[in-house]
C-alpha positions as CSV (number, residue, x, y, z in Angstrom):
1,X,-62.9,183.5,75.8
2,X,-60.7,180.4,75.6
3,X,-63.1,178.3,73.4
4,X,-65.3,179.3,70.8
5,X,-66.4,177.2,67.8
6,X,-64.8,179.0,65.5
7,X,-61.7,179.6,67.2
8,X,-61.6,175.5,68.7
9,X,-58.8,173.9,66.5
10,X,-56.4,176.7,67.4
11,X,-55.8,175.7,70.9
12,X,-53.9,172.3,71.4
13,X,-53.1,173.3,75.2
14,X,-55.1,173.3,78.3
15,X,-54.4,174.3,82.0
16,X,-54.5,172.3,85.2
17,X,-55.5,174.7,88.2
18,X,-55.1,174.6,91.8
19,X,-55.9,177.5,94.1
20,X,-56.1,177.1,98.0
21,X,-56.3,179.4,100.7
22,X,-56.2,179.1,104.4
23,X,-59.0,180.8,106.7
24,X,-58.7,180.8,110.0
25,X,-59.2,176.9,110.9
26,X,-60.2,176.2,107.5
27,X,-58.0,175.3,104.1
28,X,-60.1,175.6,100.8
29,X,-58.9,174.8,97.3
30,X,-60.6,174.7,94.3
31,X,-58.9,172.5,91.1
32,X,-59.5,171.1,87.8
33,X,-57.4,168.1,87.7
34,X,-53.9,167.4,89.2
35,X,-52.1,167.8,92.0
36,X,-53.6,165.3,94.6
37,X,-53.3,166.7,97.9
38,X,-53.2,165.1,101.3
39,X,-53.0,166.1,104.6
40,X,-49.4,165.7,106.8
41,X,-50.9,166.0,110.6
42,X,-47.6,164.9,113.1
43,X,-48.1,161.6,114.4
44,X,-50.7,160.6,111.6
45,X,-50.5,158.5,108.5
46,X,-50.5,161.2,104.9
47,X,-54.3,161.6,104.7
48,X,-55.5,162.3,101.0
49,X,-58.0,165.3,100.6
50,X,-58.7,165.2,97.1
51,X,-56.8,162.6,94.8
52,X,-57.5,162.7,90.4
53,X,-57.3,159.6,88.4
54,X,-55.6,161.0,85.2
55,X,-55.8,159.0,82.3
56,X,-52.6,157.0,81.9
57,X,-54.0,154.8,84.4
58,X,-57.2,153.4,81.9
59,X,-54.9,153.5,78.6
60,X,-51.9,152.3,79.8
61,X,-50.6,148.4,79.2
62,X,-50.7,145.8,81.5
63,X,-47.5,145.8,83.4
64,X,-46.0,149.3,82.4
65,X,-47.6,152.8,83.3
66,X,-47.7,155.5,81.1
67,X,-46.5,159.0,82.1
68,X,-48.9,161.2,83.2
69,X,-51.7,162.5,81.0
70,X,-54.5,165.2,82.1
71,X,-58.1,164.1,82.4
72,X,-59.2,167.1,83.1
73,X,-58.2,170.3,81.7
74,X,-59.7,174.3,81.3
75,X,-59.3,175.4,77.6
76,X,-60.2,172.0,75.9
77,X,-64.2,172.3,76.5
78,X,-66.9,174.9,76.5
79,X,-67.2,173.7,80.4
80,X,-65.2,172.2,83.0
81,X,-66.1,170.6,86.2
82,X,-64.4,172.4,89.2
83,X,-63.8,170.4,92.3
84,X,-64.2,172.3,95.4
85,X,-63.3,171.4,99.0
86,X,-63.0,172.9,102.4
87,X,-61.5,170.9,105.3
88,X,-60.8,171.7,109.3
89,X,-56.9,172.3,109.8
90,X,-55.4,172.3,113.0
91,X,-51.9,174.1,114.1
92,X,-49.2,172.5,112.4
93,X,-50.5,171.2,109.3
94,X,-48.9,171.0,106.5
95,X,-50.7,170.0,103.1
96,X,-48.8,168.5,100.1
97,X,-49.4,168.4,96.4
98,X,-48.0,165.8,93.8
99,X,-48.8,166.1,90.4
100,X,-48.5,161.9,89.6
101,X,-50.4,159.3,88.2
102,X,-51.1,157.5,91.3
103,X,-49.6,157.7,94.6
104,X,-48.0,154.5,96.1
105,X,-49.0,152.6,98.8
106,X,-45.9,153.3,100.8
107,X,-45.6,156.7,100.5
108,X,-49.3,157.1,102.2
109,X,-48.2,154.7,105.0
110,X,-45.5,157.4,105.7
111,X,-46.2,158.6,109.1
112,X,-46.4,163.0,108.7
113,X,-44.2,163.4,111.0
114,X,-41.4,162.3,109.2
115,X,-42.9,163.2,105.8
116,X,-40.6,166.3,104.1
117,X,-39.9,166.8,100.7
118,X,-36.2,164.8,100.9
119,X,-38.2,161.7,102.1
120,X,-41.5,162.0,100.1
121,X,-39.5,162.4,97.0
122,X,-37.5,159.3,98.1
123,X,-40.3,156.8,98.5
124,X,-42.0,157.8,95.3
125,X,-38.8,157.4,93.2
126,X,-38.0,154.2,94.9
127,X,-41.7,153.1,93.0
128,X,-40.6,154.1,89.7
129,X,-37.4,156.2,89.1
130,X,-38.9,157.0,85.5
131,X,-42.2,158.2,86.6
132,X,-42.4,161.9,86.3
133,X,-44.4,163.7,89.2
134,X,-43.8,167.1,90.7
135,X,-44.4,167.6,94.6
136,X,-44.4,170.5,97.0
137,X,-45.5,170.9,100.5
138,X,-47.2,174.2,102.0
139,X,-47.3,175.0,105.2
140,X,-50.6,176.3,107.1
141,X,-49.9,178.2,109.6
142,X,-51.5,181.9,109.3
C-alpha cells in the first residue's frame, strides 16, 4: 500500500499514469494527470481527447509561466480520481501525448496531416524555448 497514516511522511513522490489500448475501432486510456492527448486524423485540425490543467497555470505570475507542476498524482492521497475515456478511431489515426502546461494555440491549428514529431516539437518551442514538455505520438493501427 502506497499510503498509510503511519507510513504518509515517507513518501515525497507520486506517479502520473497513462495507459491506452486500442480495440478494434476503439482507443481507451485511463490516466491520472498528464499527458494531454489529442487526436491527429489527416486532413483535420489536432483534436484534444482529454487535456489536464496542472497547477503552474493557477500559481504562476502574471506574465511568466511556471514549469510544469502535477495536479494530480497516485501516491500523495488515500484516493485518486482516474479519468477514463473511450473514443471511435478510424484507419490511420495517430494519437499524441504532451506532458505540458498548456498547449498553444498554434500547435492545435496544425492541420494532422502535417503534424509529426519534428514539426509538433517545433511549434511548441517556438511558444517558449524554456518550457519543458515531453511529447510522443502512437500510431493506431492494429
Amino acid at each position: 500500500i502506497l499510503y498509510q497514516e503511519e507510513n504518509r511522511q515517507e513518501y515525497q513522490t507520486g506517479l502520473e499514469i497513462f495507459v491506452g489500448t486500442v480495440v478494434g475501432n476503439e482507443f481507451s486510456f485511463i490516466q491520472i494527470g498528464q499527458p494531454q492527448v489529442f487526436l491527429l486524423r489527416e486532413s483535420y485540425p489536432i483534436a484534444p481527447l482529454a487535456t489536464n490543467v496542472d497547477l503552474s497555470v493557477s500559481l504562476s505570475p502574471p506574465g511568466k509561466m511556471l514549469s510544469p507542476i502535477p495536479a494530480s498524482m497516485m501516491g500523495l492521497e488515500p484516493e485518486v480520481n482516474l479519468s477514463v475515456h473511450t473514443y471511435g478511431i478510424q484507419p490511420g489515426d495517430r494519437i499524441a501525448l504532451l506532458s505540458r502546461s498548456f498547449a498553444t494555440s498554434r500547435f492545435l491549428s496544425m492541420d494532422s496531416s502535417d503534424a509529426n514529431l519534428d514539426s509538433m516539437t517545433d511549434e511548441l518551442v517556438k511558444q517558449d524555448q524554456h518550457m519543458p514538455f515531453w511529447l510522443g505520438v502512437v500510431d493506431t493501427t492494429t
